[in-house]
C-alpha positions in Angstrom: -56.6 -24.9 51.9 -58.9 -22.4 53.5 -61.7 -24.7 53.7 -59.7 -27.5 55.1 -58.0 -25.2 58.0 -61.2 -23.7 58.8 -62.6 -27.4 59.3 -59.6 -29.0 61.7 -60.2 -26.0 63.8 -63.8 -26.1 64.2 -63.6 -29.8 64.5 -61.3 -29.5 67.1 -63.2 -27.0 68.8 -66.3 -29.2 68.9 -64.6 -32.0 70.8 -62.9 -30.1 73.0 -65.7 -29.9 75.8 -69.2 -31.1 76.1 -70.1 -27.8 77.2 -68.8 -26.0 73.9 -70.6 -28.8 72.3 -73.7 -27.3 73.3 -73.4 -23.7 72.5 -72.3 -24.1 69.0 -72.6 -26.9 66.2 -70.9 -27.3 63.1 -71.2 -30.3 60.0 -68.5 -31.1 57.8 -69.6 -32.8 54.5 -68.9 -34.4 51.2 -70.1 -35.8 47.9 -70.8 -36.1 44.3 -72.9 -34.2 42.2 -74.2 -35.8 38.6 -74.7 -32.9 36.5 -76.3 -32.7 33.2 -75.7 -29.2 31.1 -78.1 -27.8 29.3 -78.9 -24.6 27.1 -76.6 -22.0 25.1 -73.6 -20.0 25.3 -72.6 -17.2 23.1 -69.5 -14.9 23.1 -68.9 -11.9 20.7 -65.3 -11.1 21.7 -65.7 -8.0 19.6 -68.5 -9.0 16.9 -71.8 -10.0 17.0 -71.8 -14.0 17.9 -74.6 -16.5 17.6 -75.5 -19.0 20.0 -73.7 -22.3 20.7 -76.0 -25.3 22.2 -74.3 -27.2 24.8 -75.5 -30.3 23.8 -76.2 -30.2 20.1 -72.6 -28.2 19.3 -70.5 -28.1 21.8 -71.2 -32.1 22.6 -71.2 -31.6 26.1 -71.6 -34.0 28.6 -72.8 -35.0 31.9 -70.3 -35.8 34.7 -69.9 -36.4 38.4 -67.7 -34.0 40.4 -67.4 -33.6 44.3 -68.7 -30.7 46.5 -67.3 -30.2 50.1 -69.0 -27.9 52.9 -68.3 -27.1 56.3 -71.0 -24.9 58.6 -70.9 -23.4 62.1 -74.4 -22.5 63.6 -74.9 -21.1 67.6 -77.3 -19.3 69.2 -75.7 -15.6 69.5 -78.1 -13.4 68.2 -77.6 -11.0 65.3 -74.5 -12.9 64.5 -74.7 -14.8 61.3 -74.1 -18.2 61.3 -71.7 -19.1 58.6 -72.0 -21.9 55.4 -68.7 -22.5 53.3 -69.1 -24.9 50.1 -66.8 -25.6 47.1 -68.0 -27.3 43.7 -66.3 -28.2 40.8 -68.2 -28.3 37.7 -66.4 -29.0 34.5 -68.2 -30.2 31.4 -66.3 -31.5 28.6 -67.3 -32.7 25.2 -66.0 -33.8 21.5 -68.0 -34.8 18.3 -69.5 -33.2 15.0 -70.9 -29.2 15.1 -75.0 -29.4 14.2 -75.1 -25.8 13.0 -73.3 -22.8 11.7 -72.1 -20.4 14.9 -69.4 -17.8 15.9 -67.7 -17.6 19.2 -65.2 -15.0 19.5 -65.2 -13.7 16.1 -64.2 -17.6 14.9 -66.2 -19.4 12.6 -67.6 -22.7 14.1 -69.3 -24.6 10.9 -71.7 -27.4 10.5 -70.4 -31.1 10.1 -67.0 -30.1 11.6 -65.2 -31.6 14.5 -65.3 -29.9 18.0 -63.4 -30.4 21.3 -65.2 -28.5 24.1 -64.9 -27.5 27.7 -66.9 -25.7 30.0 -65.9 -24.8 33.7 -67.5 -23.2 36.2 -65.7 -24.0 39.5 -67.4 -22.3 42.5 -67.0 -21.2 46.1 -69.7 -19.9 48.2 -69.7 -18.1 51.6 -73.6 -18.0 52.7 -73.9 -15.7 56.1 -77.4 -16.5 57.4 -79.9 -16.5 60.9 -82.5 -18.7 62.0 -85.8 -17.5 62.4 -87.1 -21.0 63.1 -85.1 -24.3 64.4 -87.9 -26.6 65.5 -89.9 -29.3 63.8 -89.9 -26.4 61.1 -86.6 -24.2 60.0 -86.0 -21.2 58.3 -82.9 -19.4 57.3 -82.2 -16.7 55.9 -79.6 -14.6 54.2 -76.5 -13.2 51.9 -74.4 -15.5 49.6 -71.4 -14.8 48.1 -70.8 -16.9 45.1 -66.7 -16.7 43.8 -67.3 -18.0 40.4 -63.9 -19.2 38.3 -65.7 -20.1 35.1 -63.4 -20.7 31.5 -64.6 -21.9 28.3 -62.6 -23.3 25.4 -63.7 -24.2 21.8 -61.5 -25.7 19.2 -62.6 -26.7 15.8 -60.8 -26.6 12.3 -57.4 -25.8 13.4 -59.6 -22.5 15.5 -59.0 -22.0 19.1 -61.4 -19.5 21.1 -61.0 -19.5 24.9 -62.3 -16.8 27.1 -62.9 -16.4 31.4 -64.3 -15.0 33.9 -63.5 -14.8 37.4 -65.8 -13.3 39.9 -68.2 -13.0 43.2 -71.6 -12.8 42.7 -73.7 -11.8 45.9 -76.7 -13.3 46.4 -80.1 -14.1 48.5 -80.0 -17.1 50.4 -83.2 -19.1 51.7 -83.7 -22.3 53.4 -86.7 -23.7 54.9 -86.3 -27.6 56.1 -88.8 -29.8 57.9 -88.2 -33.0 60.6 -90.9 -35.2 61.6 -88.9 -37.1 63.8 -85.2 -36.8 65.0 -82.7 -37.4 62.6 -84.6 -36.8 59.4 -84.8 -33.9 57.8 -86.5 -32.8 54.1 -84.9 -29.6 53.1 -84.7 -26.8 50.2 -82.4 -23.9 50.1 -81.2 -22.1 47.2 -79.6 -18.4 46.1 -80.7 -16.5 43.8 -79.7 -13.2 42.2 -81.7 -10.9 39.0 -80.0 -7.6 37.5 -81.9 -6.4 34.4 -82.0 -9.7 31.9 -79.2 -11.7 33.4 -79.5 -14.1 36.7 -78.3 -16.9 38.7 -80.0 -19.5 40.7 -78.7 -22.1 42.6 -81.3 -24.5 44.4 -81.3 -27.7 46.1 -83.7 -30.3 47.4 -82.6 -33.1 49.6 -83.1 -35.6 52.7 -80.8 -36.1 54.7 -80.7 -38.7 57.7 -78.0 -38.0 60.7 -77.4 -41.1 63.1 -76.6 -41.5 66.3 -73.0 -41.8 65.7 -72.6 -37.9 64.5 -72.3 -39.9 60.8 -74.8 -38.9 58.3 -76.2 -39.3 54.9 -77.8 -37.1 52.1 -79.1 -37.1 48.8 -81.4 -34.9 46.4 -81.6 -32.7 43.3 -79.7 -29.6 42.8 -80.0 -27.0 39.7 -77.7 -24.4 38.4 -79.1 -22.1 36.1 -77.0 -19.2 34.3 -78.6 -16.4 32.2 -76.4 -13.8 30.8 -77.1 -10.4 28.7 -73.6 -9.1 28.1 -71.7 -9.9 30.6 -68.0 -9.6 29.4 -69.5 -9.9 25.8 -71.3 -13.5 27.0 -75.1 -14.5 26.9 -76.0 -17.6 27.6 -79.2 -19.5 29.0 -77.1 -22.3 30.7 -78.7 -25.1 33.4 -76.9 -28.1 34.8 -78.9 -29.8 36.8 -78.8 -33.5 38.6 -78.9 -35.7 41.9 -76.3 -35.7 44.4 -75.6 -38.1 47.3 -73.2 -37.0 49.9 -71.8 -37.9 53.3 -71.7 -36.0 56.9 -70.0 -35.9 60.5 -73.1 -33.5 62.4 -71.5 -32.2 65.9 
């Protein structure tokens, strides 16, 4: 609801006058991201665990899931421009356990049924400047990832569900390139290490912006999710993939 409000106003603000049209810009965007999960999970919930593969266990699969962003940029200095995206990422899976594990103090054993799910729904808030904004960019900055993430194993008449919600601050950098209006090849990612556990969240893409404000985009992006005891969790998680996505540029 936030993320919808914000982006009525600003649109409305960027068609209200040329003139305002050239002090500030904004892009509203769209699109689906086919992400493939990777890695282990493990939860103690009280006693020592073992790990849980994704894949191999917990049958999880790949799916396709929409992210929506809105950002404002202008050329105040010292005041951050401002970068608001939502993703849904939900893995679920069902099929036979490989090997022996706990989760939660439950058993989980070999040749045994599973139903899985995995979320990790996200919202980040990336406040960042421009050093550059030429044929070369460069951004810099602070994210704040609010992470809703939930997992739920049942096997054997055994069900084990823990959560976690969150926001995880971050370093943001982007560097992107245009060799000719329009066009633009461009990686940014966040990135955060405390002791043994860390997140990273990177993208590469091109994206192409017409002459009619519509645009297009597509790339890789990867998630990756290491863990030492947080909440009684470790995991060494990635879900990675290609995305394609549409865009109004003002």
């Amino acid at each position: 609801m936030l993320l919808r409000q914000l982006a009525i106003a600003l649109t409305a603000l960027a068609v209200s006058s040329s003139a305002f049209a050239d002090f500030i810009g904004a892009r509203f965007g769209a699109g689906m991201w086919d992400h493939d999960p990777s890695g282990t999970i493990r939860y103690d919930g009280g006693s020592v665990g073992t790990n849980a593969d994704l894949k191999n266990d917990l049958n999880l699969e790949d799916d396709k899931e929409g992210y929506f962003y809105a950002l404002v940029e202008h050329p105040v200095p010292l005041i951050p421009n401002v970068k608001i995206m939502q993703t849904n990422l939900t893995s679920n899976g069902s099929g036979t356990i490989t090997t022996d594990f706990t989760y939660g103090g439950q058993s989980f054993s070999a040749s045994q049924p599973i139903t899985s799910e995995l979320v990790l729904d996200h919202t980040d808030v990336t406040l960042y400047w421009q050093l550059l904004d030429n044929v070369v960019s460069f951004d810099f900055g602070i994210t704040g990832k609010m992470v809703d993430a939930e997992a739920t194993l049942t096997s054997g008449g055994n069900t084990v569900n823990n959560s976690f919600d969150g926001i995880v601050p971050m370093g943001y950098l982007g560097v992107g390139v245009t060799p000719w209006p329009g066009l633009e090849f461009r990686v940014e990612g966040s990135a955060l290490e405390i002791g043994d556990s860390s997140l990273t969240d990177y993208t590469a893409k091109v994206s192409y912006t017409t002459s009619y404000l519509l645009g297009v985009e597509a790339g890789y992006r990867s998630l990756e999710l290491e863990l030492d005891d947080l909440d009684d969790v470790y995991s060494n998680m990635e879900f990675d993939g290609p995305f394609l996505g549409v865009y109004l540029d003002f």
